[in-house]
C-alpha positions in Angstrom: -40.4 68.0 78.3 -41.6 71.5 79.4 -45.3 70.5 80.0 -43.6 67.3 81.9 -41.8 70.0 84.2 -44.9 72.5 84.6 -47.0 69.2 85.6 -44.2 68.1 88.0 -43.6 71.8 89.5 -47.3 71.8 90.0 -48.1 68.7 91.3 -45.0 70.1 93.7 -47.4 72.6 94.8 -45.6 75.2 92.7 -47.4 78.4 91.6 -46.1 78.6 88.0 -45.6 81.0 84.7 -45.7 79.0 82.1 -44.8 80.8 78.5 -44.8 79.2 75.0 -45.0 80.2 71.6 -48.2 78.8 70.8 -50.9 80.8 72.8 -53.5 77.7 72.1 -51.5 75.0 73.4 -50.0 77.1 76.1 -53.4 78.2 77.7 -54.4 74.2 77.2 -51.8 72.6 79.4 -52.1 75.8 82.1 -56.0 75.2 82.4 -55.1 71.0 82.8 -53.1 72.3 85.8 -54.9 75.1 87.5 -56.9 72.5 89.8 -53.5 72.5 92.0 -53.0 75.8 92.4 -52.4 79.2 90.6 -51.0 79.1 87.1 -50.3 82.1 84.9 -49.4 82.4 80.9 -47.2 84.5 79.0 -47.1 83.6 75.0 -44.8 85.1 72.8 -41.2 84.5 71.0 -38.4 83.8 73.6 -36.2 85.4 70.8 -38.4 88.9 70.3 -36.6 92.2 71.5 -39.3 92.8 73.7 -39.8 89.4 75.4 -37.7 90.3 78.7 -40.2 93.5 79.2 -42.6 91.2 78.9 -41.2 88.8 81.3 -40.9 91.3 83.6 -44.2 92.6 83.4 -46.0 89.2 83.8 -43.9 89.0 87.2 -44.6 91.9 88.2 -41.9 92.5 91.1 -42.3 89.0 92.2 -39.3 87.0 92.8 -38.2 83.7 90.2 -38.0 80.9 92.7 -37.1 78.5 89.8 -36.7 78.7 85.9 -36.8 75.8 84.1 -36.2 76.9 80.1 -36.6 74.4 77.4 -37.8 76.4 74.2 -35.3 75.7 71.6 -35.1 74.7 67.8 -33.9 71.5 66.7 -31.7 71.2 63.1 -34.7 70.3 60.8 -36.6 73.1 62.1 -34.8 76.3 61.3 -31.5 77.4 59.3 -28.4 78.0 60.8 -28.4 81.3 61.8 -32.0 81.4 63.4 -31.1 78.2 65.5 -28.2 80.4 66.6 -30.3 83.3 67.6 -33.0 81.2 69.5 -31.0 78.6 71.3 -28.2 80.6 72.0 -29.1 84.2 72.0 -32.2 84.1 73.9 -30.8 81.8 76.0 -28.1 84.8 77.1 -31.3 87.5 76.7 -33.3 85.0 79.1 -30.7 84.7 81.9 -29.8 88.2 81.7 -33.9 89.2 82.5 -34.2 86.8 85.4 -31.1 86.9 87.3 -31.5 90.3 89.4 -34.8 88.8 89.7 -33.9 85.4 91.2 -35.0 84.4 95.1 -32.0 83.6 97.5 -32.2 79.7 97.3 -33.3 79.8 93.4 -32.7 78.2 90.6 -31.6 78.1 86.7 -31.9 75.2 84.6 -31.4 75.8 81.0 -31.9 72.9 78.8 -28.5 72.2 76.4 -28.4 68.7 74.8 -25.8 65.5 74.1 -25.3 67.5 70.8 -23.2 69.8 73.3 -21.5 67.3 74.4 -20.4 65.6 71.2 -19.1 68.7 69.7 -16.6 68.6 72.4 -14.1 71.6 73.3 -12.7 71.9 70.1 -14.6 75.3 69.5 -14.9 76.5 72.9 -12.7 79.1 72.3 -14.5 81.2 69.6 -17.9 80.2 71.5 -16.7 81.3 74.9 -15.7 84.9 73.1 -19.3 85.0 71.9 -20.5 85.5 75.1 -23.5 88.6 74.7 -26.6 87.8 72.6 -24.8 90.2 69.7 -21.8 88.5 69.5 -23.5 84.9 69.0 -23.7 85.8 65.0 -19.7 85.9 65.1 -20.3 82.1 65.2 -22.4 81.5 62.1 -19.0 80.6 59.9 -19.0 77.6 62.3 -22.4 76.5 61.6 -21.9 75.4 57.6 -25.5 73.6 58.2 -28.7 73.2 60.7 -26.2 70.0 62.4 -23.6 72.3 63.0 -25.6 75.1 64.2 -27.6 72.7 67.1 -24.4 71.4 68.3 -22.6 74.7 68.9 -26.2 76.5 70.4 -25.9 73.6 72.5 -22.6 73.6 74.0 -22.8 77.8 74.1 -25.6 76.8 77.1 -22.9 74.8 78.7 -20.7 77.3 78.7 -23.0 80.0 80.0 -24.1 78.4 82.7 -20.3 77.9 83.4 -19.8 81.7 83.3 -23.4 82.7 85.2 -22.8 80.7 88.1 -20.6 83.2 90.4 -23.4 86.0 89.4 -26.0 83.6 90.2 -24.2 82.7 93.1 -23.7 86.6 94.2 -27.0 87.1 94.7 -27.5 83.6 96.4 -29.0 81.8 93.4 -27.8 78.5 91.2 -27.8 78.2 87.3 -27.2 74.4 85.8 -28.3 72.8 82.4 -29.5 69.6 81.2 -28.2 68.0 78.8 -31.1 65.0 77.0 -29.9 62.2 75.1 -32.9 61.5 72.6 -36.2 61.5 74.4 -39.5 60.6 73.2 -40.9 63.9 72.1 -42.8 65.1 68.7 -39.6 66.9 68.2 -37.4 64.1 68.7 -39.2 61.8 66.7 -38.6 64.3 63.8 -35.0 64.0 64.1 -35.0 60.8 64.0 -36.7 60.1 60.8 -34.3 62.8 59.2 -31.3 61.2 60.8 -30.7 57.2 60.7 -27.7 57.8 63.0 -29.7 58.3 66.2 -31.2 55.0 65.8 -27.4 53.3 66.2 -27.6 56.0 69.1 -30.4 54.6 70.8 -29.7 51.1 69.7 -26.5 50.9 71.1 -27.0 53.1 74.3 -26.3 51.6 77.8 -30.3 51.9 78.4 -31.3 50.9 74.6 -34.5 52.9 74.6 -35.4 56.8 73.7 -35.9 58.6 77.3 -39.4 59.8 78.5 -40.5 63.4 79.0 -41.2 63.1 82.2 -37.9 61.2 83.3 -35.5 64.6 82.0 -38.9 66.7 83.6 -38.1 65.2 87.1 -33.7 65.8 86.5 -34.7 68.8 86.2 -37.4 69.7 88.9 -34.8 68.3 91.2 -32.2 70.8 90.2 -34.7 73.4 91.2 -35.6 71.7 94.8 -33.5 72.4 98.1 -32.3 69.2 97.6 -29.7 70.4 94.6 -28.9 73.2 97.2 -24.8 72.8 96.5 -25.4 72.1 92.5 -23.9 75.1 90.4 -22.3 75.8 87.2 -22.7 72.3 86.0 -24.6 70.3 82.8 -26.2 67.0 83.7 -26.7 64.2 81.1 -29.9 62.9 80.9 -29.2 60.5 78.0 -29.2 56.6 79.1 -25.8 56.6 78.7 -25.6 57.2 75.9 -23.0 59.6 75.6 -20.6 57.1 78.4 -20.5 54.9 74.9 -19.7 57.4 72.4 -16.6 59.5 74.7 -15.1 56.3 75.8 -15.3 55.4 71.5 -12.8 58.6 71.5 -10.3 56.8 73.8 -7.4 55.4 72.8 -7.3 51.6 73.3 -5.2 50.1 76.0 -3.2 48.8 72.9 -2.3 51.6 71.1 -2.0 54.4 74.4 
């Protein structure tokens, strides 16, 4: 979904950073996009102590016209308290390193996921308290597996953006996430071998298909564009409607309300 972003943004006639994990890959899909126009890397961990500095570096004094962050861990890759730290934590670490560096007019998006949603508010309580990257381990006695952890990582990004949009705001900037139903990535296709409930998902999903990269990609190149200039503070589902069937199987029938 990221390189579906950076290949939108581009094609936008963005001039892009692009950072990723992988130094290999990353310098792959940069040199597939440098024909239309200027396009920088950065690799490293998201989730490294050092990674703002070199954020900040890599700008150097340049202003963020848009962020679009997608890095994350899904529950088969990582235990508990390391899908905490990189979904979550970063996340926090991440927004704190851009936003005295964000242009007036732009723009956030942070990528969260249905998992958010699902969860509900029923822990937003001890989530919202964990609201610096040190406090986030105060929430690993929620996280009893990999499931667990994913869910609360994801609705912590709803949250934030909740509580970053007046500072985002201040300074004449936006912050919103994105929230995927299950989209047809390598990661996503890993999930769904380990877990036979996203099949019914899909299956029984108001669009019965697994989304496409570049369909989330273009929700959120749009959030970043002039034309999202009065979205803040919000999460929007990208998901096929899928989520529309699983809320309203929440609701109390008409019979028994």
């Amino acid at each position: 979904m990221g390189e579906a972003a950076a290949r939108l943004m581009s094609e936008g006639g963005w001039p892009l950073l692009l950072c990723d994990l992988n130094p290999a890959r990353l310098e792959a899909t940069a040199a597939s996009l440098r024909a239309n126009g200027s396009v920088e890397t950065l690799a490293g961990d998201i989730s490294a102590a050092d990674f703002g500095e070199k954020l900040a570096g890599a700008l150097a004094g340049r202003p963020i016209g848009a962020l679009i962050h997608c890095a994350g861990l899904s529950p088969t890759m990582a235990e508990p308290a390391r899908i905490l730290e990189v979904n979550l934590a970063a996340t926090m670490r991440l927004v704190e390193a851009v936003r005295p560096r964000m242009a007036e007019g732009g723009a956030a998006v942070l990528f969260a996921s249905t998992a958010g949603h699902m969860l509900g508010t029923m822990l937003d309580e001890p989530i919202g308290k964990a609201d610096t990257p040190e406090a986030v381990a105060s929430l690993t006695p929620y996280a009893q597996n990999a499931g667990a952890a994913y869910s609360i990582s994801k609705r912590g990004v709803h949250l934030l953006v909740k509580r970053e949009a007046l500072a985002f705001g201040q300074r004449g900037a936006r912050i919103c996430s994105i929230s995927p139903g299950i989209i047809d990535t390598p990661m996503a296709r890993q999930e769904y071998e380990a877990e036979p409930s996203m099949k019914m998902m899909v299956d029984t999903s108001p669009l019965p298909r697994m989304g496409r990269p570049e369909e989330v990609a273009a929700v959120a190149v749009f959030l970043c564009s002039p034309a999202a200039s009065f979205c803040s503070g919000i999460d929007v589902l990208v998901d096929g409607g899928s989520m529309s069937v699983v809320l309203a199987g929440r609701q109390p029938s008409a019979s028994t309300s």
